[in-house]
C-alpha positions in Angstrom: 6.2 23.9 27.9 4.1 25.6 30.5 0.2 24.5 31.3 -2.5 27.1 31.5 -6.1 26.6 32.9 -8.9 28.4 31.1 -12.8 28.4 32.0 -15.5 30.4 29.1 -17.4 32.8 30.9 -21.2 32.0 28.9 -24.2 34.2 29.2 -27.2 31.9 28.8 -30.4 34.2 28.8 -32.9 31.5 28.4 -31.8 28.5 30.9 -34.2 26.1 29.2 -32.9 26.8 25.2 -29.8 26.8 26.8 -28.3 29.1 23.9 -25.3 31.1 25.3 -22.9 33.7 24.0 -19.5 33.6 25.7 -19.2 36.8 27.4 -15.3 36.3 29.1 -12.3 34.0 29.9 -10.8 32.9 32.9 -7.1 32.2 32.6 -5.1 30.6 35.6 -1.1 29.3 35.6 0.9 28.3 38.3 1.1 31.5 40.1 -1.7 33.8 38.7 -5.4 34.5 37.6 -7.4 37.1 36.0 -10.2 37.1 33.4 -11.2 39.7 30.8 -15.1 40.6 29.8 -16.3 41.1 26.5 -16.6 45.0 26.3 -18.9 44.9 23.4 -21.4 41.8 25.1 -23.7 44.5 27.1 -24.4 45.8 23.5 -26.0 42.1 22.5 -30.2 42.8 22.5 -30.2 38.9 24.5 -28.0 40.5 27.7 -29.5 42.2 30.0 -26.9 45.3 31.0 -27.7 45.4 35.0 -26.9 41.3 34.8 -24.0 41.9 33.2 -23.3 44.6 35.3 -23.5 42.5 38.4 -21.7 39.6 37.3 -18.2 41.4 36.1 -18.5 42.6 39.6 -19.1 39.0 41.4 -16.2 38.1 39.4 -14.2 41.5 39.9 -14.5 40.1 43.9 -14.3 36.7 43.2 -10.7 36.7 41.0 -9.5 40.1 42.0 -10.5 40.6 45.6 -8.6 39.3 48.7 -9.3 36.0 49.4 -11.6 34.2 51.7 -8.9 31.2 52.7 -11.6 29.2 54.8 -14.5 30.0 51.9 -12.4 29.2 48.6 -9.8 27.4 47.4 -6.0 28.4 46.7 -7.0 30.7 43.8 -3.6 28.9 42.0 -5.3 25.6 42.2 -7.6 23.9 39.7 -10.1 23.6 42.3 -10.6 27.1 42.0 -12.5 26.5 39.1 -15.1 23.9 40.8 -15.4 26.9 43.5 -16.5 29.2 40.6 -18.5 27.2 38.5 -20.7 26.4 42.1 -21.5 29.7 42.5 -22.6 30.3 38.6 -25.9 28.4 38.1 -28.2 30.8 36.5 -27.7 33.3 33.7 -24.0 32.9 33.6 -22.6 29.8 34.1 -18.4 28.5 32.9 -17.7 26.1 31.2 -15.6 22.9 32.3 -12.1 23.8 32.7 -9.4 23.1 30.0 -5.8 23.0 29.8 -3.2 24.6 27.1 -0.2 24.0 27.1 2.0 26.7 25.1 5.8 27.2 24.7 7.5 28.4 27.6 8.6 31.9 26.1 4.9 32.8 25.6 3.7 35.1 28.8 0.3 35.2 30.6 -1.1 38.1 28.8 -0.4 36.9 25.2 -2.4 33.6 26.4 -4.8 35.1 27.7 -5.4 37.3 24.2 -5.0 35.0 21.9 -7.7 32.5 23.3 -9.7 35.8 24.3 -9.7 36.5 20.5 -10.2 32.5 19.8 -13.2 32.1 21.9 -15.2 35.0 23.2 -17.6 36.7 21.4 -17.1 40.5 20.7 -19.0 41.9 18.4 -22.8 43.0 19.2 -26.1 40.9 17.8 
């Protein structure tokens, strides 16, 4: 068995309804992380494109980017997550991190998918 790490990516509009749409996944293992955007979510009439816009690009930096060793954690340790969900506080916020565990012959990017599929929302309201 191998463990995953996975945080929603939520788009909440409205901070005091609270009503969010999730709008990404984070996935993290051992050794990697990435996340994938909802193409279809900027199409929703609730999100606002240039927020949208602005957050795949904080998280573009945040995930993808070189990192800051004496600003964030070890981007392969769960504390990543805590350093992310600190800096999301308005509009789009993660939820609390959860692990999968999954048979070992199953790779990153079939994980990712699947709870991509499971999870996010793509279709337009």
């Amino acid at each position: 068995m191998q463990e995953f790490r996975y945080s929603l990516i939520r788009y909440i509009p409205d901070v005091v309804r609270m009503e969010a749409t999730n709008i990404g996944i984070i996935l993290q293992d051992k050794s990697r992380l990435e996340f994938q955007w909802s193409r279809n979510a900027a199409k929703c009439s609730s999100i606002e494109t240039d927020v949208f816009q602005a957050w795949i690009r904080f998280f573009e930096e945040e995930i993808r980017g070189e990192a800051v060793l004496l600003l964030q954690p070890s981007k392969s340790s769960p504390k990543f997550f805590d350093h992310l969900s600190v800096l999301c506080q308005q509009t789009v916020r993660l939820s609390p991190a959860l692990i999968l565990q999954v048979n070992a012959e199953e790779n990153f990017e079939n994980v990712l998918g699947r709870l991509f599929d499971q999870l996010v929302s793509t279709e337009p309201n």
